[in-house]
C-alpha positions in Angstrom: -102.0 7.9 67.5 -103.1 8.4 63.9 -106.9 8.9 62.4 -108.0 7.7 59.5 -110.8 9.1 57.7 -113.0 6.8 55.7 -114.8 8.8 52.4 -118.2 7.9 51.9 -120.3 8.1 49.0 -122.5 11.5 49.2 -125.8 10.8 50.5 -129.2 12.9 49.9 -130.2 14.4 53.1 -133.5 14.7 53.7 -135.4 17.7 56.1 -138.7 17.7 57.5 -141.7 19.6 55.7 -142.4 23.2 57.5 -146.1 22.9 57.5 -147.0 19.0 58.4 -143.5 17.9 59.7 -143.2 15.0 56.7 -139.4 14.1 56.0 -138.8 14.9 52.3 -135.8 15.7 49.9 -134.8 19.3 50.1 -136.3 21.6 47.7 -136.8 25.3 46.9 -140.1 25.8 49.0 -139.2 23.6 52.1 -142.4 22.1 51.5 -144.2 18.6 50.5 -146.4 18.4 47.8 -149.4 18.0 49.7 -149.0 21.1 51.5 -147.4 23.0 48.6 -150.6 21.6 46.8 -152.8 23.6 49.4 -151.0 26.7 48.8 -150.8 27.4 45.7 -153.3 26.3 43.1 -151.7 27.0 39.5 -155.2 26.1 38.2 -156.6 29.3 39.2 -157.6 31.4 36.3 -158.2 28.1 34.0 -162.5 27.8 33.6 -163.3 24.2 34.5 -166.4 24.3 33.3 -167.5 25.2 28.9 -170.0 25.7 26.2 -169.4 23.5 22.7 -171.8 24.8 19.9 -172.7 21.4 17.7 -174.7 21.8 14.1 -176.3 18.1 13.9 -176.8 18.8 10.6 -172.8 19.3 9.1 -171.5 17.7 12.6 -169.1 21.1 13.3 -168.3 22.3 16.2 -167.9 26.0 16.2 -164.7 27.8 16.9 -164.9 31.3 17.6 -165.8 34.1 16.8 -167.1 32.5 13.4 -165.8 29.4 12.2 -166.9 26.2 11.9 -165.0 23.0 12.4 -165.5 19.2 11.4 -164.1 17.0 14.0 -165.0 13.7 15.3 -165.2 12.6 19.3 -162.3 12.2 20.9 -159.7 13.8 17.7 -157.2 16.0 18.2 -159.5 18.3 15.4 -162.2 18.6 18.5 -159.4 18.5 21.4 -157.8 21.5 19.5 -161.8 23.4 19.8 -161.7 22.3 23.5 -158.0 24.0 24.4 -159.0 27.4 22.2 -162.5 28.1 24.3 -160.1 27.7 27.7 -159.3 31.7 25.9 -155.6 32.9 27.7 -155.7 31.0 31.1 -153.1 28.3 29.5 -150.9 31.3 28.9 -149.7 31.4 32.5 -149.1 27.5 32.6 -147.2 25.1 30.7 -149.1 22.4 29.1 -147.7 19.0 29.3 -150.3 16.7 28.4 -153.6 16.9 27.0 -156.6 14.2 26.2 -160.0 13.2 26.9 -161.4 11.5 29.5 -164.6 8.7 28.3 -168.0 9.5 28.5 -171.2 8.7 26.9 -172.1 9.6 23.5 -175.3 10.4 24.3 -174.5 12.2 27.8 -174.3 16.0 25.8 -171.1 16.4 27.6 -166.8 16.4 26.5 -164.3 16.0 29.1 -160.5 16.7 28.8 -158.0 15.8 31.2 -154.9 18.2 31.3 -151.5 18.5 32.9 -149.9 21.6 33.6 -146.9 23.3 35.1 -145.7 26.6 36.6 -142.9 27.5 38.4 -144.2 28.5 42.2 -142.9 29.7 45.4 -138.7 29.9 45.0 -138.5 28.6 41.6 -139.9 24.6 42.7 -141.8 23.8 39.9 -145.2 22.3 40.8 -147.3 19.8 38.1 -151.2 19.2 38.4 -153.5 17.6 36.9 -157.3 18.2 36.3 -160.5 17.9 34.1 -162.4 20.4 32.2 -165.8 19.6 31.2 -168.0 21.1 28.0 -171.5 21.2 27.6 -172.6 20.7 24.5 -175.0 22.7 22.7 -177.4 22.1 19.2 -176.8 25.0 17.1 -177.4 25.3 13.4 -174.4 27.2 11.7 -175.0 29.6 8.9 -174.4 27.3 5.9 -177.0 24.8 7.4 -179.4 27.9 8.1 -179.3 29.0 4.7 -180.2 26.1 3.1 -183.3 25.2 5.5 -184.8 29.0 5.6 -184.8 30.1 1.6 -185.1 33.7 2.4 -182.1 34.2 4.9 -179.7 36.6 3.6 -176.9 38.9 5.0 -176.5 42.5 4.9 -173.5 44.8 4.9 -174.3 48.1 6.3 -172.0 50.9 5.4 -171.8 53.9 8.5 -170.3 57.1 8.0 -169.5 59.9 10.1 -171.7 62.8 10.3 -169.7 66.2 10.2 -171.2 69.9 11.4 -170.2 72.1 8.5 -170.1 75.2 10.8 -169.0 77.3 8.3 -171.1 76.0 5.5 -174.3 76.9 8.0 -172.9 80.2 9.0 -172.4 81.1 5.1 -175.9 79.7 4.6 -177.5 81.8 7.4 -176.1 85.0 6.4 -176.9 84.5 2.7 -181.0 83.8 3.6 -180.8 86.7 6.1 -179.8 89.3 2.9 -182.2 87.7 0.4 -185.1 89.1 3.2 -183.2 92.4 3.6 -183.7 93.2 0.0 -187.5 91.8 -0.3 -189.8 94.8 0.6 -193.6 93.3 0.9 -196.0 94.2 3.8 -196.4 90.2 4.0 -195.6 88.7 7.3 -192.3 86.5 7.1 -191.1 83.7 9.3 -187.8 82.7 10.5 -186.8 79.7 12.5 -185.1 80.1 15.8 -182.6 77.8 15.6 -182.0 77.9 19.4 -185.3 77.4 20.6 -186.6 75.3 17.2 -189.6 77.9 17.2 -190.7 80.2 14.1 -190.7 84.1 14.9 -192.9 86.3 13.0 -192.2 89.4 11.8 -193.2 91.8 9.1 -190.7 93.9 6.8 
């Protein structure tokens, strides 16, 4: 008797989720998305929520700490603004996409959808997606302010360092001390105690 074995072509095999039983395609966490989802949120760290400083009178947005920037809704000028006041939370992500999500002119508010990556639990690479929104605020930047109150101006300060010259002081001290030595009067003298910031009398 004589067997014959028939090759087939390889098939994906599929296991069953370890947290909700689901059948999906093997994968580095044993997990589906759902409950790999629920897990681990590669948001965290990201603010959801933000400020936008507007001047109404140049239409800039301000990009910090002190810079001013012309952009229009909805450009890649103001989306740019939007992904620099998120600060270093994208650092731990990879962006993938970026845009905005409508909303009324009038409604004071920017939202931006974005899609991220990071590489989770034994290297399975999970994507997400979620919004950010920005309130914006009315503030008048400096150029603006300038213009409307005549008398604004701004200073520069310069600080230095003060230095105890010890020496100097000593030097000082002992020099004073010989000049009344070598004055003879009957006239009552006084000295400042340094220490206690009080005057002594005393007559030579």
């Amino acid at each position: 008797m004589e067997y014959t074995f028939e090759s087939k072509p390889g098939t994906t095999g599929f296991i069953l989720c370890c947290q909700c039983g689901t059948q999906i395609e093997p994968n580095p966490s044993n997990m589906c998305v759902a409950c790999l989802r629920t897990q681990v949120d590669i948001t965290e760290g990201i603010p959801k929520q933000g400020v936008l400083y507007f001047c109404r009178n140049c239409e800039r947005y301000l990009q910090p700490p002190n810079h001013w920037v012309a952009a229009q809704l909805e450009s890649r000028e103001l989306l740019s603004v939007c992904l620099k006041k998120l600060g270093g939370g994208l650092k731990t992500v990879r962006l993938i996409d970026a845009g905005f999500v409508w909303t009324e002119p009038h409604s004071q508010r920017i939202k931006t959808k974005l899609t991220v990556q990071k590489e989770v639990l034994n290297g399975a690479v999970l994507q997400q997606v979620f919004v950010v929104e920005f309130i914006v605020k009315n503030h008048m930047c400096d150029d603006c302010h300038r213009v409307e109150a005549k008398d604004f101006w701004r200073a520069c300060v310069q600080i230095r360092q003060k230095v105890k010259l010890n020496l100097l002081s000593r030097i000082t001290c002992v020099t004073i001390a010989t000049e009344w030595r070598l004055k003879i009067s009957g006239e009552p003298v006084y000295k400042l105690d340094r220490r206690q910031n009080t005057r002594r009398h005393f007559t030579i």
